[in-house]
C-alpha positions as CSV (number, residue, x, y, z in Angstrom):
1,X,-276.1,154.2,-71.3
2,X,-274.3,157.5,-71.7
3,X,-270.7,157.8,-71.1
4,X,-269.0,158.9,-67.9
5,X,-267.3,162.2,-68.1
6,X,-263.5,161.2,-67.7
7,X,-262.6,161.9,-64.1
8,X,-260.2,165.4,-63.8
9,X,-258.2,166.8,-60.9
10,X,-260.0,168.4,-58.2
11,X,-257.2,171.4,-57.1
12,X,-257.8,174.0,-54.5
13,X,-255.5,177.0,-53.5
14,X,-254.5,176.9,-49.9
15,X,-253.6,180.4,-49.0
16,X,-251.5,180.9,-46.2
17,X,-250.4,185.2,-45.6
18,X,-246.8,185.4,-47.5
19,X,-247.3,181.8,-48.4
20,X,-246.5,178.2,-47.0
21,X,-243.0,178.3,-46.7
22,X,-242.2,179.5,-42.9
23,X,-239.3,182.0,-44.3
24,X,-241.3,183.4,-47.0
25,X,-242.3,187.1,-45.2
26,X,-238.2,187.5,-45.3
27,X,-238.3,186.4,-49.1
28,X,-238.2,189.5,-51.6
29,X,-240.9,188.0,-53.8
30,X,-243.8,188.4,-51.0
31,X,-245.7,191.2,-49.6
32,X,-245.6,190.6,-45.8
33,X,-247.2,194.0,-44.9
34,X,-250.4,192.9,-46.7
35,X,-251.7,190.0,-44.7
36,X,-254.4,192.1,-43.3
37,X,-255.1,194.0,-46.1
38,X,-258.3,192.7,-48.4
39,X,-256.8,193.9,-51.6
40,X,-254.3,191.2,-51.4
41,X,-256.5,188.5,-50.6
42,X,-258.8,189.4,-53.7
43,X,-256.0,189.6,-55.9
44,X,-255.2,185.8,-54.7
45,X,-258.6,185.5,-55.0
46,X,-259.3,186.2,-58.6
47,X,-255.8,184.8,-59.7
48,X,-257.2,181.1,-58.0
49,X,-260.5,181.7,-59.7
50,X,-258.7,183.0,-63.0
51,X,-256.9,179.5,-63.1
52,X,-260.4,177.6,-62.5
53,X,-259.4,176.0,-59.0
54,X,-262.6,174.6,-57.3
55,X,-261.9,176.6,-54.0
56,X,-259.7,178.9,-51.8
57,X,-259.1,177.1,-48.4
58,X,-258.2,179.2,-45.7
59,X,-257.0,177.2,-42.1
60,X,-257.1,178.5,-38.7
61,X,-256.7,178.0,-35.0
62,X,-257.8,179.5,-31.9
63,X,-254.4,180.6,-30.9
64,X,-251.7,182.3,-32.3
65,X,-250.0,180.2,-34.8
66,X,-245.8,180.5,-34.2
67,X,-244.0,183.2,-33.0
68,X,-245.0,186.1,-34.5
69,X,-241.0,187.5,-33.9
70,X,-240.0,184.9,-36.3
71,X,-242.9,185.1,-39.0
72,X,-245.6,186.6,-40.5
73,X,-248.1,185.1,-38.2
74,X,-251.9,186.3,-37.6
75,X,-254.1,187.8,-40.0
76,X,-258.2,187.5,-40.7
77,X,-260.7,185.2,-39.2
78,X,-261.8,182.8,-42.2
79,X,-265.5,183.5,-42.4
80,X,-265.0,187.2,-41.8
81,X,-262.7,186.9,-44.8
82,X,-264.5,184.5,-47.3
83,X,-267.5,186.5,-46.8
84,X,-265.7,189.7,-48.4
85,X,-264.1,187.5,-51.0
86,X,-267.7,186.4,-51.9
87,X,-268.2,189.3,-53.4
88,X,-264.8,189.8,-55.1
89,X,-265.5,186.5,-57.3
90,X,-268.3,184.6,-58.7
91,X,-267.4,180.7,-59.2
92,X,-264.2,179.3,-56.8
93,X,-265.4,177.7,-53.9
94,X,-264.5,179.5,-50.3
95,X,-263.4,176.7,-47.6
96,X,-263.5,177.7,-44.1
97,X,-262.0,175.8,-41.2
98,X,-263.7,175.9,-38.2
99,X,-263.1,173.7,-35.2
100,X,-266.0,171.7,-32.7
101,X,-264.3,171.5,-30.4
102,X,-264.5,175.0,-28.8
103,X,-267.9,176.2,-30.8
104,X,-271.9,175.1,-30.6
105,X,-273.2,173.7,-33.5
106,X,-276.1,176.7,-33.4
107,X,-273.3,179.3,-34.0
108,X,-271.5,177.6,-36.9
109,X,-274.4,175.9,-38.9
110,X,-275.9,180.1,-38.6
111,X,-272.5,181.3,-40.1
112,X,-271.8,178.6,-43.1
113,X,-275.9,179.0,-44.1
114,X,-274.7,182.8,-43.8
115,X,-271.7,182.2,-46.3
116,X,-273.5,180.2,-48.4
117,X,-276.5,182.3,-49.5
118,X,-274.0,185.3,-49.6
119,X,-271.7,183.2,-51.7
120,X,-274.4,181.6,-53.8
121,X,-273.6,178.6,-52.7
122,X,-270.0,178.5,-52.9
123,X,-269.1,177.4,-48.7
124,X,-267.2,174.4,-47.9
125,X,-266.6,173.9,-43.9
126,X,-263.3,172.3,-43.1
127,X,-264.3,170.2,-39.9
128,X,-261.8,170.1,-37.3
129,X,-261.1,169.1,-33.2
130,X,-258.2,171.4,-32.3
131,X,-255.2,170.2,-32.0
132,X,-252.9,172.4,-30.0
133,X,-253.3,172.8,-26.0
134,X,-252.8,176.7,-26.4
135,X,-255.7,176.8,-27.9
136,X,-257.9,174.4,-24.7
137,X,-256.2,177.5,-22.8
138,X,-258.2,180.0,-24.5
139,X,-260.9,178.6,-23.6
140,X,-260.8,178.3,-20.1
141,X,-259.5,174.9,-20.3
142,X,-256.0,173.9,-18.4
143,X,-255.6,170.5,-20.9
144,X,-256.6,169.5,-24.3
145,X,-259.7,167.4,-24.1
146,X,-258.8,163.8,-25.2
147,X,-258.3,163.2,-28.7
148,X,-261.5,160.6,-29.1
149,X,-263.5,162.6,-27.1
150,X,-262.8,165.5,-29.5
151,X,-264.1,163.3,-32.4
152,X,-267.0,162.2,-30.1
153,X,-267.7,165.4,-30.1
154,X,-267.4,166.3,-33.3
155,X,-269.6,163.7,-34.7
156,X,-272.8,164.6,-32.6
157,X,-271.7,168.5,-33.5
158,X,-272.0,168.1,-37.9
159,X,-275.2,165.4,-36.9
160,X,-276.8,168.4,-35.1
161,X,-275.9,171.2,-37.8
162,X,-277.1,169.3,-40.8
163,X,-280.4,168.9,-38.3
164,X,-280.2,172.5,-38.1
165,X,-280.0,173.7,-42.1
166,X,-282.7,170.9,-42.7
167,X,-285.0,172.8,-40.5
168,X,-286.3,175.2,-43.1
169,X,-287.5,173.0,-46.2
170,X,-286.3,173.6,-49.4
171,X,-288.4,176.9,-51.2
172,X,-289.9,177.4,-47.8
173,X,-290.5,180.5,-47.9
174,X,-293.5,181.4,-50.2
175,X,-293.9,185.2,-49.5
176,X,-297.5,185.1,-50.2
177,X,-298.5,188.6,-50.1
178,X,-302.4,188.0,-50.7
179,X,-302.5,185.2,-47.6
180,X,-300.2,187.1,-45.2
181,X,-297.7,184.0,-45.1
182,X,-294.3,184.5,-45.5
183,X,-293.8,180.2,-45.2
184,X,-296.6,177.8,-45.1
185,X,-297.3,175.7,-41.4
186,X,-294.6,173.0,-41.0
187,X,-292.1,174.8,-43.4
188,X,-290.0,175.8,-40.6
189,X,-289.6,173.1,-37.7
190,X,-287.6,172.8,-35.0
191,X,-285.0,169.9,-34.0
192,X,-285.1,169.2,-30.7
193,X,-282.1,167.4,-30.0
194,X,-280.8,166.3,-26.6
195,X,-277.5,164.4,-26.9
196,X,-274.3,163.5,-25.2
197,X,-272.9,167.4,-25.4
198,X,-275.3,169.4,-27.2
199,X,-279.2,170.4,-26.1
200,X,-280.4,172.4,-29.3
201,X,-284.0,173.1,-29.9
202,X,-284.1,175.1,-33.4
203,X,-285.1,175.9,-36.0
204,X,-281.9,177.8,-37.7
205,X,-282.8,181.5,-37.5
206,X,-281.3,181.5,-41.6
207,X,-282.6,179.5,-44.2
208,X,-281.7,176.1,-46.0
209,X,-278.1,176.9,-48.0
210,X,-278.5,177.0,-51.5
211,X,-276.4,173.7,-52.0
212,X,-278.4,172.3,-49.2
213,X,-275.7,172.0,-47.0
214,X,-272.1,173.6,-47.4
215,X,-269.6,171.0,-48.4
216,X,-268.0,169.4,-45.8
217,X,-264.3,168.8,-45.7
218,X,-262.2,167.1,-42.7
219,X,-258.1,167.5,-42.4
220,X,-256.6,164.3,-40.4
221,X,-255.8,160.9,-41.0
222,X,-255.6,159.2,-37.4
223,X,-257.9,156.2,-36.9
224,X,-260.4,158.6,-35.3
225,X,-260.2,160.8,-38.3
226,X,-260.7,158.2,-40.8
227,X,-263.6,156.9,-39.3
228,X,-264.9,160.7,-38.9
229,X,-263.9,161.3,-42.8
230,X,-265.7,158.3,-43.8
231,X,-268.9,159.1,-42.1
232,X,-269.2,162.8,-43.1
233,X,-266.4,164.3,-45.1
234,X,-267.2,165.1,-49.2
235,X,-263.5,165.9,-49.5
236,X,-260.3,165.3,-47.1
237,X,-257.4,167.3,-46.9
238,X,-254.4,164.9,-45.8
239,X,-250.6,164.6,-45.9
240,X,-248.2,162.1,-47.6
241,X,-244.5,162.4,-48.1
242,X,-245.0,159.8,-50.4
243,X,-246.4,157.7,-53.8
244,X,-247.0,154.5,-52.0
245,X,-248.2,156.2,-48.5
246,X,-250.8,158.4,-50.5
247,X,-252.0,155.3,-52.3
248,X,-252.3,153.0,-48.5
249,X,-254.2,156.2,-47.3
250,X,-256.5,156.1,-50.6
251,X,-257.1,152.6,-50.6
252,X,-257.9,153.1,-46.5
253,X,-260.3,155.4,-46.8
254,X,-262.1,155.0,-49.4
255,X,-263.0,150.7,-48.3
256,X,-264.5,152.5,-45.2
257,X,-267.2,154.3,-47.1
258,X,-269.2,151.3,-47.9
259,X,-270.3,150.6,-44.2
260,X,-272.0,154.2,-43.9
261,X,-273.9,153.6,-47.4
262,X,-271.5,156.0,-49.4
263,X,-270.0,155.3,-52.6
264,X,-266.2,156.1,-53.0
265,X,-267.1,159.1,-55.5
266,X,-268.7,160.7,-52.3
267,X,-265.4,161.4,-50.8
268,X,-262.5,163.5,-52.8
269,X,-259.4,162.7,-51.3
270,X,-257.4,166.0,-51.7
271,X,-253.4,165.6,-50.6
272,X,-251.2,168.8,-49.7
273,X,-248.6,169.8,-52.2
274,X,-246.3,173.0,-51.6
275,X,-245.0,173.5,-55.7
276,X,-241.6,175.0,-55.8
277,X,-241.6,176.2,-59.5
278,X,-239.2,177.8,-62.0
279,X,-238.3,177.9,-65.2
280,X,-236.0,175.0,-65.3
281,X,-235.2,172.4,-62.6
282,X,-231.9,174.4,-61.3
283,X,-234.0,177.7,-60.9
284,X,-236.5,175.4,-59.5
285,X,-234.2,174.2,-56.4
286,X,-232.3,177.6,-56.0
287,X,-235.3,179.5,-54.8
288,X,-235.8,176.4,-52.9
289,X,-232.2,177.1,-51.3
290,X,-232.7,180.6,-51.3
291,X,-236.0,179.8,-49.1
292,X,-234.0,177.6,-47.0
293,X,-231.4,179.8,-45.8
294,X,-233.7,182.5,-44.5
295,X,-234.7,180.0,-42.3
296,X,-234.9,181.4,-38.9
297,X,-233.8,177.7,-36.7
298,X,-235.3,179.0,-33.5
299,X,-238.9,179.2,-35.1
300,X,-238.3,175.9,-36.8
301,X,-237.8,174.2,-33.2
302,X,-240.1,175.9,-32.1
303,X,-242.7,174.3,-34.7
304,X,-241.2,171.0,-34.6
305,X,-241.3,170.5,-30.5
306,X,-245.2,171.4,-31.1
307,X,-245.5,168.7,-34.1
308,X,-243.9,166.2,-32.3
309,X,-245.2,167.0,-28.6
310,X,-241.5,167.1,-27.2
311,X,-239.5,170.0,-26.1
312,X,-236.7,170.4,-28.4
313,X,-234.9,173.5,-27.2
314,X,-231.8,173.4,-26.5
315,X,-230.4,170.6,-28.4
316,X,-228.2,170.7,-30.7
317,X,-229.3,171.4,-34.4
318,X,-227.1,169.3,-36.5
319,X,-227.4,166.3,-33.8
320,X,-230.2,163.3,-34.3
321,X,-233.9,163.6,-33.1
322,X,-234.3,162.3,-29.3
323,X,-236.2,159.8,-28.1
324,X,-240.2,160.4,-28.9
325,X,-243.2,159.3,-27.0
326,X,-245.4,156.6,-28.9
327,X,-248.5,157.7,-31.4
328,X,-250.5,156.7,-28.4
329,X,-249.4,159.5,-25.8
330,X,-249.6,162.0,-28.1
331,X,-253.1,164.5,-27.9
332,X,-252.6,166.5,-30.7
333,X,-252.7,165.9,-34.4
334,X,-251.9,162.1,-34.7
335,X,-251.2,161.4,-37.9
336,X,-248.7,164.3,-38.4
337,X,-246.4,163.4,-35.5
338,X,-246.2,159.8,-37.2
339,X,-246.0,161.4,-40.5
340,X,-242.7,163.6,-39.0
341,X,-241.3,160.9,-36.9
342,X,-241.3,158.7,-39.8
343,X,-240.0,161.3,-42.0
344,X,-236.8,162.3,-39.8
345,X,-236.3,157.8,-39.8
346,X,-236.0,156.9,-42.9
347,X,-233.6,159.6,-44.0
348,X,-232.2,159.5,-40.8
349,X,-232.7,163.2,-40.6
350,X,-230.9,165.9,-38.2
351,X,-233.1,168.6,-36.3
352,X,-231.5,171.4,-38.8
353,X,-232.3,168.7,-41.9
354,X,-235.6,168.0,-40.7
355,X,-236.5,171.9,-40.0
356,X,-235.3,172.3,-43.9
357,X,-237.7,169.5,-45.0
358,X,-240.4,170.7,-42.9
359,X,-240.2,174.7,-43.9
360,X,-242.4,174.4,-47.0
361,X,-245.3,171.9,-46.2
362,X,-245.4,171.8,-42.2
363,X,-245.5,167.8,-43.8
364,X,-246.9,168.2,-46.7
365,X,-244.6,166.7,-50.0
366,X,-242.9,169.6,-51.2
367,X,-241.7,169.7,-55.0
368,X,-239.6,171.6,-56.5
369,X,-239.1,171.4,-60.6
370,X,-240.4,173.0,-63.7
371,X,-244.2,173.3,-64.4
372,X,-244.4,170.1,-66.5
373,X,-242.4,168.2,-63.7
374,X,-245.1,169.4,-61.4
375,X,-247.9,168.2,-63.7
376,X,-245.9,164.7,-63.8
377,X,-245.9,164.2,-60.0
378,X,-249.9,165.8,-60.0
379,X,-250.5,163.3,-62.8
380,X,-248.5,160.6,-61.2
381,X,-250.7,160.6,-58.0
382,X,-254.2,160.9,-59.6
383,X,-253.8,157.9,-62.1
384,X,-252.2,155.9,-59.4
385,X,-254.8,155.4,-57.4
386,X,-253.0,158.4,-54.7
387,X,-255.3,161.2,-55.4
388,X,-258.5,162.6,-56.5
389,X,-256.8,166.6,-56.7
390,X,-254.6,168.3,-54.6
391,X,-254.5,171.6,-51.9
392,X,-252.3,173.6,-53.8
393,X,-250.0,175.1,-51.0
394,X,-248.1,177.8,-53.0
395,X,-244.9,178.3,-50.7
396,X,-244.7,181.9,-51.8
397,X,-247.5,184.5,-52.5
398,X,-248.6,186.2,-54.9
399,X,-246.2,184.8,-57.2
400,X,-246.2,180.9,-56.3
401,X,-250.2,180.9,-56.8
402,X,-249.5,183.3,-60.5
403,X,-246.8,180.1,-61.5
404,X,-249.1,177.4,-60.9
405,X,-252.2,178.9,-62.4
406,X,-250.4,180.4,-65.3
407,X,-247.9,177.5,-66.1
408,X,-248.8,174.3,-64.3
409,X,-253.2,174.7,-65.2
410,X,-252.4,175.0,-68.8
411,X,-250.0,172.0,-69.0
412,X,-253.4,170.0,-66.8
413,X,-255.9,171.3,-69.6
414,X,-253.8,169.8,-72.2
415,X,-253.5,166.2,-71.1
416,X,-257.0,166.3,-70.1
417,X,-257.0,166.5,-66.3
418,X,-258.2,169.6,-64.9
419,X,-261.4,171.9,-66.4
420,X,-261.6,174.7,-69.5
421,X,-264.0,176.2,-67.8
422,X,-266.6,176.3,-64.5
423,X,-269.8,174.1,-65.6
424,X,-271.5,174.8,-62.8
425,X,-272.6,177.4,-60.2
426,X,-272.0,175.9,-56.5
427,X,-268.7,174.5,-54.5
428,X,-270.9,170.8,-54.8
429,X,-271.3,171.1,-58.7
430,X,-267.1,171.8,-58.9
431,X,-266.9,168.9,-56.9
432,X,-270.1,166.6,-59.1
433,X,-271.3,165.8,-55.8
434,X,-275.6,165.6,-55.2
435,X,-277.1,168.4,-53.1
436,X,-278.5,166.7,-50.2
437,X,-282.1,166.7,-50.2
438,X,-284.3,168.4,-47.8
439,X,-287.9,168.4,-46.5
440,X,-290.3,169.0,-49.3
441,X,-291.9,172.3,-48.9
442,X,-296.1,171.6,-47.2
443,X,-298.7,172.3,-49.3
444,X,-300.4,175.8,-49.4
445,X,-303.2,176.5,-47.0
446,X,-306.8,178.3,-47.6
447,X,-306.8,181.7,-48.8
448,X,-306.9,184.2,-46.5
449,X,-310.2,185.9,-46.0
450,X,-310.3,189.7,-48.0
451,X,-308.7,192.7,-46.6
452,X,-310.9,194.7,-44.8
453,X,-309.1,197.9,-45.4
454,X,-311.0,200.6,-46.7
């Protein structure tokens, strides 16, 4: 039997405007004033791709994220953006979130075909409910739906898109010039699905993505969202503050594939990690201190009240955290309330202490050392049975993404862990994970009779 290739890191580049860390705009290393210009998203672009990461990730929400007096909040819709960064690169993979809980499964399987094809079959879909009651009231909602209705939801949504990009057959259409028929009968069929929330007849108006269907990617670890990630996700963002945590979550989630026929090399489990580098370890933490103490507290409150679904204004900031509700009360993202409460516990944490921890990663394990500490802790995690790659989550840009790539990559290519070069063409082949197969395209029909034309 032929050898297995040795399994390597699966990395991504998470790019968030000036970078992860909430005080980064104020930081003279970033470029605030370019969060909606397109140059500077290429440039990340081809610096991620320059590096050999399997994908840019881009997050969103349907609200504004923070206060925008406080930080550089706001910037590009993720598909709108991805689909001009198609055409800036040729072999990183573009991950889009989108949520379903306030879309139709029409829309978003039309738009992710759309990526694909443009991309050349380069689209990932991070899969998401919404987390945030702002967001409910943009929609014309006055609550959040409830958290397992959201992933009830959900589930019926991806069922009906992957319905939806398995309308067309693969090579449907023929283009047969001579017959007149652009796809042969039963190439293009529609669905017809009536479910709990969703009445869709079909076909998709695009046709099948090149990699069959865009990868799909899910970001939360509740009990809802393991179940969810088991069932459909290819690769799972998720947070760990630490070594043994990532390797419970592993083991988790991975035993849960087996009940939906899936083998654990169908899921990538992909833990944040916000890499504060330098040239040595002191340099490392300075900038982490220098980051630190353009903290603005006010915003920091303001994102920890809305982590932990308590209102936090008001008290004092080097006083202890107040009573929280349980996991159960809480309608929002689950497992990063627990993820913070537990946090601020064990090291017995004040608000300002916990803001500080929290600046970098939003929860996320955030390191700061020299480039071949980073590659320990990467390497650490993947052998360990912790990881299968990581989202990179650069906590300044350009220059925390320039670090990694040209300093941390290298040190990865050396021991062995992480690519010399792209092998393949699509987002699925970065990721050796099988196109799904589609319909197989009819059979041609009878000639057409000759042209009558003069």
């Amino acid at each position: 039997m032929p050898a297995h290739p040795p399994r390597q890191l699966h990395l991504n580049a998470f790019l968030m405007n000036a970078g992860h860390h909430d005080a980064a705009w104020r930081h003279p290393l970033t470029q605030p004033e370019r969060v909606t210009d397109l140059t500077y998203f290429q440039e990340l672009a081809r610096t991620a791709e320059r590096g050999l990461l399997d994908s840019l990730f881009l997050a969103d929400g349907l609200t504004l994220w923070g206060s925008a007096r406080y930080n550089a909040v706001g910037g590009f819709e993720p598909l709108t953006l991805l689909s001009a960064l198609a055409v800036a690169t040729e072999h990183i993979g573009l991950i889009a979130t989108v949520s379903t809980t306030f879309h139709e499964p029409y829309h978003v399987a039309r738009v992710f075909a759309s990526l694909d094809h443009l991309s050349g079959g380069r689209a990932g879909w991070n899969i998401v409910t919404s987390g945030n009651v702002a967001e409910a009231r943009n929609f014309g909602l006055d609550a959040h739906p409830d958290h397992a209705l959201r992933y009830e939801r959900a589930a019926e949504f991806v069922d009906v898109a992957r319905l939806l990009w398995d309308s067309w057959s693969d090579g449907a259409p023929v283009a047969d010039r001579a017959r007149g028929v652009y796809t042969e009968e039963g190439a293009v069929l529609p669905v017809g699905h009536r479910g709990t929330h969703f009445r869709v007849d079909g076909p998709l108006n695009v046709q099948r993505p090149p990699q069959g269907h865009p990868l799909l990617v899910q970001a939360g670890s509740s009990q809802d969202g393991r179940a969810f990630a088991a069932r459909y996700a290819e690769a799972v963002f998720t947070a760990q503050q630490t070594l043994a945590d990532g390797q419970t979550f592993y083991k988790d989630l991975k035993a849960r594939l087996a009940r939906y026929g899936r083998r654990p090399d169908e899921l990538k489990i992909l833990p944040g990690i916000c890499p504060v580098i330098g040239a040595t370890e002191a340099e490392a933490r300075a900038l982490e201190d220098e980051l630190t103490a353009l903290q603005v507290p006010e915003y920091g409150l303001q994102q920890l009240s809305g982590m932990l679904g308590t209102d936090l204004s008001g008290l004092p900031l080097d006083g202890p955290l107040p009573e929280l509700p349980a996991e159960s009360e809480i309608n929002g993202n689950k497992s990063r309330f627990t993820l913070v409460a537990d946090l601020a516990r064990r090291e017995n944490l004040t608000l300002r202490q916990l803001i500080a921890r929290l600046g970098g990663g939003r929860g996320h394990r955030v390191f700061a050392g020299t480039p071949e500490q980073v590659a320990d802790e990467l390497e650490e995690w993947f052998v360990s049975g912790a990881a299968d790659g990581f989202n990179i989550m650069p906590p300044h840009l350009p220059g925390g993404l320039e670090d990694f790539v040209d300093h941390v990559v290298p040190l990865l290519q050396r021991r062995g862990l992480f690519r010399t070069e792209y092998t393949g063409r699509t987002l699925r082949d970065h990721y050796g994970l099988e196109r799904p197969a589609g319909r197989a395209a009819p059979a041609a029909g009878p000639a057409a009779p000759p042209s009558r034309a003069a």
